[in-house]
C-alpha positions as CSV (number, residue, x, y, z in Angstrom):
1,X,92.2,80.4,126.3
2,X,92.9,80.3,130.0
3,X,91.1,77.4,130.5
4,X,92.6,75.7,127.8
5,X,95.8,76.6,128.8
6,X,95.1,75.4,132.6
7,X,93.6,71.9,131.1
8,X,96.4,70.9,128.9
9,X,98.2,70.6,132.3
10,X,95.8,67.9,133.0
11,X,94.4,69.9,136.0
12,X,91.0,71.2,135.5
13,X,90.6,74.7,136.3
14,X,88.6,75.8,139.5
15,X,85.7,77.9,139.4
16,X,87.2,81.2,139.4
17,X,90.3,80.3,139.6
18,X,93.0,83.0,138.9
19,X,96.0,81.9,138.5
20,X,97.7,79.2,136.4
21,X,100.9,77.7,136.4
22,X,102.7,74.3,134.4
23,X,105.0,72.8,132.9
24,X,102.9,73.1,129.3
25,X,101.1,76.0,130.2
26,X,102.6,80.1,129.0
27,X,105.8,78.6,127.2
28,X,107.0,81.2,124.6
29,X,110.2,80.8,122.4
30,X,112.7,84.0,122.1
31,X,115.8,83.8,119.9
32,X,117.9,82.4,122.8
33,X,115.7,79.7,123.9
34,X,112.5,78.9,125.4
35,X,110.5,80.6,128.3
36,X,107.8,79.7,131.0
37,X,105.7,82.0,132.2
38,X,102.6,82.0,133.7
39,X,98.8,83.6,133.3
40,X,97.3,85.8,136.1
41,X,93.7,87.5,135.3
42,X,94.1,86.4,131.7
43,X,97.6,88.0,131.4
44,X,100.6,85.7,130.3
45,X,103.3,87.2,132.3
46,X,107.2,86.7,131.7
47,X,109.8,87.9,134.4
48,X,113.4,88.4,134.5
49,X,113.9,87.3,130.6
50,X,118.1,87.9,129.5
51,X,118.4,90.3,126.9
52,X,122.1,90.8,127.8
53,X,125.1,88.6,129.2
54,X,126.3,89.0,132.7
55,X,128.6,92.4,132.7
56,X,130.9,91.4,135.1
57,X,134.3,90.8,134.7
58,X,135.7,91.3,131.3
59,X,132.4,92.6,130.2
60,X,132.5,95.6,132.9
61,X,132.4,98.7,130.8
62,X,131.9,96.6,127.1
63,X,128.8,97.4,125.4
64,X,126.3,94.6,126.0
65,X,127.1,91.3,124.4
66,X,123.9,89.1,123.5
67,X,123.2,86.2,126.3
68,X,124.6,82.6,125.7
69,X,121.3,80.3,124.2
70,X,120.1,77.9,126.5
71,X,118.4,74.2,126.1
72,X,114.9,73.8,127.7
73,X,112.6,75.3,129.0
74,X,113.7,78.8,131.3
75,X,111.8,79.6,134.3
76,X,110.4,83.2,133.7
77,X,108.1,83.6,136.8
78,X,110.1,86.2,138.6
79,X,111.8,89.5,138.2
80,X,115.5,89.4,137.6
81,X,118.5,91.1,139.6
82,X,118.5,94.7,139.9
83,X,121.5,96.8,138.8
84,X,124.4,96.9,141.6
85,X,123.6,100.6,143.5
86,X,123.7,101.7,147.1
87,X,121.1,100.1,148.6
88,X,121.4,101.0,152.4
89,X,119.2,103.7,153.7
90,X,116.3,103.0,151.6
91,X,114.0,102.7,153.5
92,X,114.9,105.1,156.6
93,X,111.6,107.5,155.7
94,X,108.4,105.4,157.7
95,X,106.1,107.6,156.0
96,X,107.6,107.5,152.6
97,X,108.8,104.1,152.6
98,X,104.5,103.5,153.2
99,X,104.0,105.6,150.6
100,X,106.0,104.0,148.5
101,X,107.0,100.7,149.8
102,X,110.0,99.8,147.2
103,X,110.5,96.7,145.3
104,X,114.5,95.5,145.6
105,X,115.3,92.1,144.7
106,X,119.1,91.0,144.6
107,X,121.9,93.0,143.1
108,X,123.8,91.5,140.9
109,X,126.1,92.6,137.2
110,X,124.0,90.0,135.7
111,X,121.2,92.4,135.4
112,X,120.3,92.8,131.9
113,X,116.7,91.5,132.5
114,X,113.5,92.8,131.2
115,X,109.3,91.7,131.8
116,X,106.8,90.6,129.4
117,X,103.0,91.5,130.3
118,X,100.6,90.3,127.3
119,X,97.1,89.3,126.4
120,X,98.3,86.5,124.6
121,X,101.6,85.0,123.3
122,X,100.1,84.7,119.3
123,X,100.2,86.2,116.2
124,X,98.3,89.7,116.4
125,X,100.6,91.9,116.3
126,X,99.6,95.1,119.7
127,X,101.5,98.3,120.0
128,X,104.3,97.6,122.3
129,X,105.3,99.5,125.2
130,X,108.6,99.3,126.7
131,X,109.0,101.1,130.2
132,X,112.3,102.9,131.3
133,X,112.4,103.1,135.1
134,X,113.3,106.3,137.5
135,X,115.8,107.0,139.7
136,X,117.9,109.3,138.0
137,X,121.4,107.2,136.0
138,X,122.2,105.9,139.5
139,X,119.6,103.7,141.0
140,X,116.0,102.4,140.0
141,X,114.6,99.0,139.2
142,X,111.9,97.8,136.6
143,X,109.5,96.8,139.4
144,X,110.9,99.5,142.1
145,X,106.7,100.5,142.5
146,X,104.0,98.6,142.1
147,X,102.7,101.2,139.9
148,X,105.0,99.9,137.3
149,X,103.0,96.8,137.1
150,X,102.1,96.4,133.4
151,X,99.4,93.5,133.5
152,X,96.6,96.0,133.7
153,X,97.2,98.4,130.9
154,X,98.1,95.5,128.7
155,X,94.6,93.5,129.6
156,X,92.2,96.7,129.0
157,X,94.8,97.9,126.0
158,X,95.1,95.2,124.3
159,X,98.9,95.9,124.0
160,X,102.1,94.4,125.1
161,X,104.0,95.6,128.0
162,X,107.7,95.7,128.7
163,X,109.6,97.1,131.4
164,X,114.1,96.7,131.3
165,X,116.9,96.8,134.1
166,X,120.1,98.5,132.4
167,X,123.7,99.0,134.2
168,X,123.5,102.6,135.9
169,X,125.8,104.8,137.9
170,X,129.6,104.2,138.2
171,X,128.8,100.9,135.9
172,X,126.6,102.1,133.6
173,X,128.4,105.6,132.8
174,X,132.3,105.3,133.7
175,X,134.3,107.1,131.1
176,X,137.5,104.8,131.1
177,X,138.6,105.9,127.1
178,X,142.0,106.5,128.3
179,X,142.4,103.1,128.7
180,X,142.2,102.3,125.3
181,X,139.9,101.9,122.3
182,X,138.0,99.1,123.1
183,X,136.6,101.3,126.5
184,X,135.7,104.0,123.9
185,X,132.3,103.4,124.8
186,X,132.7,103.0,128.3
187,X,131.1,106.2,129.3
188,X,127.6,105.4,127.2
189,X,127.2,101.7,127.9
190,X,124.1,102.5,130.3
191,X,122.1,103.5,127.6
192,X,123.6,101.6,124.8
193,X,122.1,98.6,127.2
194,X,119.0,100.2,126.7
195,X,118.7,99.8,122.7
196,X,120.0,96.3,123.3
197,X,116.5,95.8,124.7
198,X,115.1,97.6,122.3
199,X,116.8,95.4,119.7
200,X,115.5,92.3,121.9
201,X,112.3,93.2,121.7
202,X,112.5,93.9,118.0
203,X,113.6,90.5,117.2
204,X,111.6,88.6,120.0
205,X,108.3,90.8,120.5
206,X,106.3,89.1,117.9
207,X,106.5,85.6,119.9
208,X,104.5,87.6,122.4
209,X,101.7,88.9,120.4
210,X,103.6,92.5,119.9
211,X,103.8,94.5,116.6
212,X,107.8,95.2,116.3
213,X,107.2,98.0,113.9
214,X,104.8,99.7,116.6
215,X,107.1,100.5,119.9
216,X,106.6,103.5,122.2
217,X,109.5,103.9,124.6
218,X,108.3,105.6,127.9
219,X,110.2,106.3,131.4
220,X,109.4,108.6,134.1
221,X,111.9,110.5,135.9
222,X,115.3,109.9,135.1
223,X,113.3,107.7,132.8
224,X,111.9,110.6,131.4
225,X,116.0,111.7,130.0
226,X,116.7,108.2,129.4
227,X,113.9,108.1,126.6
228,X,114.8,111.5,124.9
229,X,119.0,109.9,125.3
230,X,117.4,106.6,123.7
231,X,115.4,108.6,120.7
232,X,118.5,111.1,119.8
233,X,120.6,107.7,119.7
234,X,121.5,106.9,116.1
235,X,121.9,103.1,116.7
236,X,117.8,103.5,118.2
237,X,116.6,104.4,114.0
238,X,113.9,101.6,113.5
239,X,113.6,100.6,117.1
240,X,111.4,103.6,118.1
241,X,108.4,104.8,116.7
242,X,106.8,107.1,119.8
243,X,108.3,108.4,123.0
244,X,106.5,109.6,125.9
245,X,108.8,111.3,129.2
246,X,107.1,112.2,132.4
247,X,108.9,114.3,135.0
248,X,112.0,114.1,133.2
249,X,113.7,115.3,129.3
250,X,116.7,116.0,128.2
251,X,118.1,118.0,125.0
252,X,122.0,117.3,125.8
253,X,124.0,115.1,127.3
254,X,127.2,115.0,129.8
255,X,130.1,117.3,128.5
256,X,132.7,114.2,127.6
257,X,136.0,116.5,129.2
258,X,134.5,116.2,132.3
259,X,133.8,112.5,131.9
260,X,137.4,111.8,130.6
261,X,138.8,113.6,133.3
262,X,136.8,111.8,136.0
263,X,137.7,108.2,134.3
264,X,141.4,109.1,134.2
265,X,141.6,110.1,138.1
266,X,139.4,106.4,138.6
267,X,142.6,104.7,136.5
268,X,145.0,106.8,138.6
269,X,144.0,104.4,141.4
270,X,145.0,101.3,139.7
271,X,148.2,102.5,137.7
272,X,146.3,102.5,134.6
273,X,145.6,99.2,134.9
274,X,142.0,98.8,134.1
275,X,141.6,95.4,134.3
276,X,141.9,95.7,137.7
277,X,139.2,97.7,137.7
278,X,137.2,95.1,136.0
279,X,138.3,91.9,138.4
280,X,137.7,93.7,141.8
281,X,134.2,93.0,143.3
282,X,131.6,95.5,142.2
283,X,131.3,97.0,145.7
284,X,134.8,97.4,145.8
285,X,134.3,99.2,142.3
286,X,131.1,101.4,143.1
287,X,133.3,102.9,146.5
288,X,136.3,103.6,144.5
289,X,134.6,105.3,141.6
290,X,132.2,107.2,144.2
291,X,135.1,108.4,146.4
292,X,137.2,109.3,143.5
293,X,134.4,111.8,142.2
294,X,134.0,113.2,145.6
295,X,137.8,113.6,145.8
296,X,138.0,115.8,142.3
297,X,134.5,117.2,142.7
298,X,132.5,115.7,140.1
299,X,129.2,116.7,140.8
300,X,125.9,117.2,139.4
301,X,122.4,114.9,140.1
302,X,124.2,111.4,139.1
303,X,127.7,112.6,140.9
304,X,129.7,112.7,137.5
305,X,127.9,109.3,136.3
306,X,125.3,109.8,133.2
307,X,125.1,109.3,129.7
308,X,127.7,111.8,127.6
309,X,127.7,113.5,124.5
310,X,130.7,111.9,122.8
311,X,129.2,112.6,119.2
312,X,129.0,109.0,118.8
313,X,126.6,107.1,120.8
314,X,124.9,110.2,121.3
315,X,125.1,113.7,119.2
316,X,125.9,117.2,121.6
317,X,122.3,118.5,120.5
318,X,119.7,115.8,120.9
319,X,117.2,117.5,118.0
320,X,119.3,119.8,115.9
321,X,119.2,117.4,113.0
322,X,116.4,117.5,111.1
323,X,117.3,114.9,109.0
324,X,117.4,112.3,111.8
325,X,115.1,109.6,112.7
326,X,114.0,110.9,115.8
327,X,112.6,113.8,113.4
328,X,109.7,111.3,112.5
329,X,109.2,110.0,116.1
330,X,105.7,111.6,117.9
331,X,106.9,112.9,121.5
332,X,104.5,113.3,124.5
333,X,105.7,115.3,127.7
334,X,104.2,115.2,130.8
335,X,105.4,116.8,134.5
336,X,103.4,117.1,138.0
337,X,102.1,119.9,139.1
338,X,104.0,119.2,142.5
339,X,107.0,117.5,141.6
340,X,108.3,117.6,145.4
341,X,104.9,118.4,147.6
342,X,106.6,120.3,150.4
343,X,104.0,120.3,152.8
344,X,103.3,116.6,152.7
345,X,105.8,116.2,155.5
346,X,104.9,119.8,156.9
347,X,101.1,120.6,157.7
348,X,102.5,124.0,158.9
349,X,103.0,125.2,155.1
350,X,99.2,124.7,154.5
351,X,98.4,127.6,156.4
352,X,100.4,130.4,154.9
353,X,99.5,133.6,153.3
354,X,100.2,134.8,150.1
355,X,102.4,137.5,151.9
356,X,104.4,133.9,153.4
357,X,104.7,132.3,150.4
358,X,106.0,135.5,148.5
359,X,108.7,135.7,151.5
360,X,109.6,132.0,151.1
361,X,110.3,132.3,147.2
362,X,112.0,135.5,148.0
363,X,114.3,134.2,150.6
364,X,114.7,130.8,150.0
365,X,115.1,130.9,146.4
366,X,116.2,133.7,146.1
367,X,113.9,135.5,143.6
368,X,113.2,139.4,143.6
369,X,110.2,139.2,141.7
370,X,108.6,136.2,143.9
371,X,105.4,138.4,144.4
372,X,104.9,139.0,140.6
373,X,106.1,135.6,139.8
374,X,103.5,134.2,142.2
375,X,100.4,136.8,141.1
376,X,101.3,135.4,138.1
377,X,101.1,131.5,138.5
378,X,97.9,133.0,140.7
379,X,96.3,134.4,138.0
380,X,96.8,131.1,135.4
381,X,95.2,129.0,138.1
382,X,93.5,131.1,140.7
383,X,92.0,128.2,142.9
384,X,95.4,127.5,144.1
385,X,96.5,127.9,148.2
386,X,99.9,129.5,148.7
387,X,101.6,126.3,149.1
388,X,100.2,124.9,145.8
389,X,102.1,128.3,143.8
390,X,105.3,127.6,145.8
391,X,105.1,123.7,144.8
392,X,104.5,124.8,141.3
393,X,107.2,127.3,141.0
394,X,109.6,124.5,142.2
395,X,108.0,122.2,139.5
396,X,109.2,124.8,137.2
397,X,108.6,123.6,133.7
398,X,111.8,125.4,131.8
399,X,113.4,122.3,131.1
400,X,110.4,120.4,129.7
401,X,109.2,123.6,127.5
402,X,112.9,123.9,125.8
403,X,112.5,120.6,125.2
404,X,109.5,120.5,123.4
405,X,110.8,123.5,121.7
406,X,114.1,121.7,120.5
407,X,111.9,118.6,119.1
408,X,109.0,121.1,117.3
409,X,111.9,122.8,115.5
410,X,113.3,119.8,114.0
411,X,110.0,119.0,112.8
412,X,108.8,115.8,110.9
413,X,106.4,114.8,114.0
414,X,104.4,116.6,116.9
415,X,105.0,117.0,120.1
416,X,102.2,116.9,123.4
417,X,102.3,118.7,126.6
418,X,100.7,117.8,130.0
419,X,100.7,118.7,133.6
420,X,98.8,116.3,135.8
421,X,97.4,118.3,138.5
422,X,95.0,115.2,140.7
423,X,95.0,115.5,144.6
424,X,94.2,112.1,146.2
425,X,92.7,112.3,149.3
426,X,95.6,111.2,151.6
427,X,97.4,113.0,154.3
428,X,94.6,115.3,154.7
429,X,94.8,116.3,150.9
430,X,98.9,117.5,151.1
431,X,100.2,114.5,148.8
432,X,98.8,116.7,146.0
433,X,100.2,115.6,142.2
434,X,103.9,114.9,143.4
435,X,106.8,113.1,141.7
436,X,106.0,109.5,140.6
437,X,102.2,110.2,141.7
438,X,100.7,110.0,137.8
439,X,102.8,106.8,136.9
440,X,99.8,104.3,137.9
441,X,97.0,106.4,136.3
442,X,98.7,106.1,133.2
443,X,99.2,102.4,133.7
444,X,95.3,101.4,135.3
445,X,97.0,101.1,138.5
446,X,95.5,103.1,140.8
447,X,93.7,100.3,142.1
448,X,96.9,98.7,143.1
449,X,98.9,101.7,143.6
450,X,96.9,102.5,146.8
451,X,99.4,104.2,148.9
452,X,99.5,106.7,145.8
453,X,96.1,107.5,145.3
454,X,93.8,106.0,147.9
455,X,92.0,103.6,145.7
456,X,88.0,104.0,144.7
457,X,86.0,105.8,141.8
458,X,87.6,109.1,141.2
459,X,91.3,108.5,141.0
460,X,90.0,105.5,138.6
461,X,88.0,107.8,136.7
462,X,91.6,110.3,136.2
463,X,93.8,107.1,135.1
464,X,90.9,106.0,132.1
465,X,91.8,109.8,130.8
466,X,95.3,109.4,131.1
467,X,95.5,105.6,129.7
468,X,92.9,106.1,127.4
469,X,94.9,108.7,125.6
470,X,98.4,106.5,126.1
471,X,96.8,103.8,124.4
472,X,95.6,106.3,121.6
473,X,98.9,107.8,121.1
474,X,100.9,104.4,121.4
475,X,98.2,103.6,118.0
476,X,98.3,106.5,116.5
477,X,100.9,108.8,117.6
478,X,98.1,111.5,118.9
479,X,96.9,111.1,122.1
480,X,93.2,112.3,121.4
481,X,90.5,109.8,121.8
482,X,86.8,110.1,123.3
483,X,88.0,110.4,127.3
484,X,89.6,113.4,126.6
485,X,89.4,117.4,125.6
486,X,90.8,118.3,122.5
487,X,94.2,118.2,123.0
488,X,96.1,120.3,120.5
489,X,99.5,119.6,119.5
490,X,102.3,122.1,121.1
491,X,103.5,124.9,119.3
492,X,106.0,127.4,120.8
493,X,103.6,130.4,120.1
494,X,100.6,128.4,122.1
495,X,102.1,126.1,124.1
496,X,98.8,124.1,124.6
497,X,98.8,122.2,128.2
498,X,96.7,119.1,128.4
499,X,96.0,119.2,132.7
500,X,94.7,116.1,133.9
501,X,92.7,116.5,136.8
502,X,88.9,115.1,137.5
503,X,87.6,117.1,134.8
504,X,90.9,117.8,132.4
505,X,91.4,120.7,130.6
506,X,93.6,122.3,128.0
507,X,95.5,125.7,129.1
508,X,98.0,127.6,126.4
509,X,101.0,128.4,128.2
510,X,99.6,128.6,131.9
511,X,103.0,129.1,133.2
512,X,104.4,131.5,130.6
513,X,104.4,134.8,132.5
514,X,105.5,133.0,135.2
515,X,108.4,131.4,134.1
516,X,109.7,135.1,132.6
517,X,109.5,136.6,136.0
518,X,111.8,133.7,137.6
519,X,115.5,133.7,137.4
520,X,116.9,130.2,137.0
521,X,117.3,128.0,140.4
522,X,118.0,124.6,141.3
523,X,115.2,123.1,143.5
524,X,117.5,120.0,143.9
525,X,119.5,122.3,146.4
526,X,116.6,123.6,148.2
527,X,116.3,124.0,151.7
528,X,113.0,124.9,152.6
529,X,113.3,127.2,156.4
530,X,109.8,127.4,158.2
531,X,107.4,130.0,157.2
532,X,107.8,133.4,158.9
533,X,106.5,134.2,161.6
534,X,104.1,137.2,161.9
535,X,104.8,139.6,164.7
């Protein structure tokens, strides 16, 4: 097919040639109009496709609004604008920025883009993936690591891969209802851009060799909240038929009297007059809303700006209705052992004692049962160093476990657990399973993902486990497949734990004593003070 492809061009392909690229070669039609692609490693890739109008101007704050048709042929080689967001300072961290290297392109409102990765552009219909990127409401990007990259999973899958921009932050999730009822929405249109994608790739996916009636939504992070937002949303019913959160879940949303009160103090600034609002530049926008949240206190992760429970776009309690579509949706939920590696930066922390560690908890996060709660984590996974309990107990998993409680109650469709616990060999073995780390083993990018996972045999050998059983649970809606332990559904009385590691294992409830001996904290705020100091 790729050489077919390359020849209709009237070049003949080279002997091992790679890439190829023409004016005839990876044209796909969508609804709107004709795309151009290309094919690399016998993926056709499409970047930067409009699923959405521009949102600027008059369409600041409106629910999407489809994008204007075109004539032609549109070039869809490369990834579109990212959502406006601060963008200074983000790469101030040498040693992260290396680690991480992020992907920013331009910033623009017109940012209602999303990618196409496929085998083929014909008419077998693959599950369908569609990829919700990180970075809490507030910033992120579809491409913002190459660990998002979906060409690989798609190739081995045999599945279609999709990865979306949305608005976010002051533009995605402004709550400007007392302007009027056309900005009832306003609050919500982050993640109403979201099943506007959806809905693209309903109508549209088939062109690409995707089954519409097969999609599994999946976001890390605040990815991770955006897909449980997405899967409690009622306008989402047919869209979504498996969800899958990693490092991040949500069972509520934003209390709306807090967000009308913060969009009332932003129309304070301009009279009332929000079209003012709408016509200023979006910088000009993104500083007034910012400063006007830091002037009334607004606080929270996202600074007052996230998706809200207004009872419309989304309900109060994500899974209290049993009768709702999402009740039939399969959910998979996965955190990292070592959601924020603290001794990656600080070799010092490697070398505590238990006695240390228990101090650190104790002082630093306040616990008074630290050494219990530690003995306890201890005993669930008794190979661990000190540092490994602390980063554990800050990777608390109370939020994911009431989740996956709130979606087994409403029943209709099971729910999975995992912890991915892989160490890659880099910076002398203290990068350990931290936050973002298990997003290219799931995708078959570990290879590319370098910087993440140091390349080679074994971390290769953890992402076919952990793709092997996406791809099963994107079929099937149950993750288990040959690569893999049993892996029992959850259930709150077993809590079965699916930890990826070299040699993966199951574990009921690992963490449960723990988690009864810790009183809540917010590891957001944490500020870690040296280990003490013997005397």
């Amino acid at each position: 097919m790729v050489i077919a492809a390359a020849c209709c061009g009237g070049n003949q392909a080279q002997d091992g040639q790679r890439l190829f690229v023409g004016d005839d070669i990876a044209i796909t039609q969508t609804q709107y109009g004709k795309v151009q692609g290309y094919i690399l490693d016998d993926v056709y890739t499409y970047l930067g496709i409009p699923y959405g109008a521009s949102t600027a101007g008059a369409n600041r704050f409106m629910p999407p609004q489809e994008p204007a048709s075109w004539e032609g042929v549109r070039p869809a080689m490369f990834y579109g604008n990212d959502a406006p967001q601060a963008h200074q300072d983000k790469w101030k961290n040498n040693s992260s920025t290396f680690t991480d290297h992020w992907n920013y392109y331009d910033y623009s409102e017109d940012c209602l883009n999303l990618n196409v990765w496929t085998p083929a552009p014909d008419a077998k219909k693959r599950p369908v993936l569609v990829w919700m990127h990180g970075g809490g409401f507030a910033a992120g990007n579809s491409i913002e690591q190459d660990g998002y990259h979906g060409a690989n999973l798609a190739r081995s899958g045999d599945i279609v891969f999709v990865s979306v921009n949305h608005r976010l932050n002051v533009f995605g999730f402004s709550d400007l209802s007392a302007a009027g009822p056309e900005f009832a929405k306003s609050g919500n249109v982050g993640v109403l851009d979201l099943v506007a994608a959806l809905k693209w790739v309903h109508n549209n996916i088939e062109n690409f060799g995707g089954d519409p009636g097969n999609v599994t939504i999946m976001g890390q992070s605040g990815g991770g909240a955006k897909v449980c937002d997405v899967l409690a949303m009622p306008s989402s019913k047919g869209l979504v038929h498996k969800v899958v959160g990693l490092s991040g879940n949500a069972i509520t949303a934003a209390d709306p009297v807090a967000s009308k009160a913060l969009g009332a103090a932003i129309l304070k600034k301009v009279g009332g007059n929000v079209k003012k609002l709408q016509e200023m530049p979006w910088e000009e926008y993104y500083a007034l809303a910012n400063g006007v949240a830091a002037e009334i206190g607004a606080g929270g992760m996202m600074g007052g700006f996230a998706p809200i429970s207004d009872g419309e776009v989304l309900p109060k309690d994500f899974f209290a209705d049993k009768n709702a579509a999402s009740a039939q949706v399969p959910l998979m939920l996965c955190t990292t052992t070592s959601e924020f590696a603290l001794s990656k930066e600080n070799p010092t922390l490697e070398a505590i004692s238990f006695e240390d560690a228990v101090a650190m908890v104790r002082d630093n996060f306040g616990q008074p049962k630290a050494e219990e709660a530690l003995k306890a984590l201890q005993k669930a996974f008794p190979n661990k160093k000190p540092i490994e309990l602390i980063n554990m107990m800050v990777a608390q998993r109370t939020s994911v476990l009431a989740t996956a409680d709130a979606k087994y109650a409403q029943g209709g469709a099971p729910v999975y657990l995992a912890w991915f616990d892989y160490n890659a060999p880099l910076f002398g073995g203290r990068i350990r399973a931290f936050h973002c780390a298990d997003i290219c083993y799931w995708f078959k990018n570990t290879d590319l993902m370098v910087t993440h996972t140091g390349g080679g045999a074994e971390p290769r050998g953890v992402s076919d486990q952990m793709s092997e059983a996406l791809l099963a649970f994107m079929r099937t809606g149950n993750p288990n497949c040959k690569a893999i332990p049993q892996w029992p559904a959850y259930t709150p009385e077993d809590a079965a734990t699916m930890i990826f590691d070299v040699k993966s294992q199951v574990l009921n409830a690992p963490d449960r004593e723990f988690l009864s001996l810790v009183e809540p904290f917010n590891p957001f705020r944490m500020m870690m003070r040296p280990a003490p100091t013997k005397k």
